[in-house]
Every structure is written in structure tokens, then in C-alpha cells.
C-alpha positions as CSV (number, residue, x, y, z in Angstrom):
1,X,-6.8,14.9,15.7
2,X,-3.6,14.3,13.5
3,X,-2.5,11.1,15.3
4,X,-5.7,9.7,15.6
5,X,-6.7,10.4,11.6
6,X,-2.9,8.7,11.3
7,X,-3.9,5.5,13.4
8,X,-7.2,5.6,11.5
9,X,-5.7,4.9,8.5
10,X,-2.7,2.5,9.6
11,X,-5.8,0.4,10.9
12,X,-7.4,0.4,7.5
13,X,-4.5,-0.4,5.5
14,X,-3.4,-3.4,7.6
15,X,-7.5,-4.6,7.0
16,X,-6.5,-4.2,3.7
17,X,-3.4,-5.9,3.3
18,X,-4.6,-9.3,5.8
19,X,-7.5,-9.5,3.3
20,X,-5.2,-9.4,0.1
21,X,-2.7,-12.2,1.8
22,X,-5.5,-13.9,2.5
23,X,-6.8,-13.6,-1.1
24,X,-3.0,-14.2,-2.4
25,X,-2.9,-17.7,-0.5
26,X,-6.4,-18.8,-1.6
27,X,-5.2,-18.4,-4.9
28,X,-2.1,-20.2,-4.3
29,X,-4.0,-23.0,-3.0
30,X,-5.8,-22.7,-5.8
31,X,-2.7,-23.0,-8.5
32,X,-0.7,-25.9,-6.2
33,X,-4.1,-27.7,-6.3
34,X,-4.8,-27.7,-10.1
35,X,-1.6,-27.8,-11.4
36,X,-0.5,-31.3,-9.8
37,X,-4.2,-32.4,-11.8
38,X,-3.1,-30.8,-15.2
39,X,0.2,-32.5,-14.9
40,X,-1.3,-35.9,-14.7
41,X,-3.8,-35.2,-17.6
């Protein structure tokens, strides 16, 4: 019960952390694409 509660919650935290990179690259994009524009104006 221990080890499978333990991979139960590995699981969940790696969801968590591939949908906050993802969220930290979108936002990346997101700067690198406005920037460059705010530069220029």
C-alpha cells in the first residue's frame, strides 16, 4: 500500500511539474515575442 500511495504521488507531481514547464515556456514565448516589438516602438 505504501509503495503504491508513493508512486501515486511521484505520478502526480511529474503531471504537475510537465504542466508548469509547459506553462514557463508559453510564457517565454510570450516575453521573446513582445519584447523584440517594444524594442522597435
Amino acid at each position: 500500500m505504501l509503495i503504491n500511495k508513493h508512486v501515486k504521488s511521484l505520478f502526480q507531481w511529474r503531471l504537475i511539474s510537465h504542466v508548469m514547464l509547459q506553462c514557463i515556456e508559453r510564457y517565454i514565448d510570450a516575453t521573446s515575442l513582445t519584447l523584440p516589438t517594444h524594442c522597435l516602438s
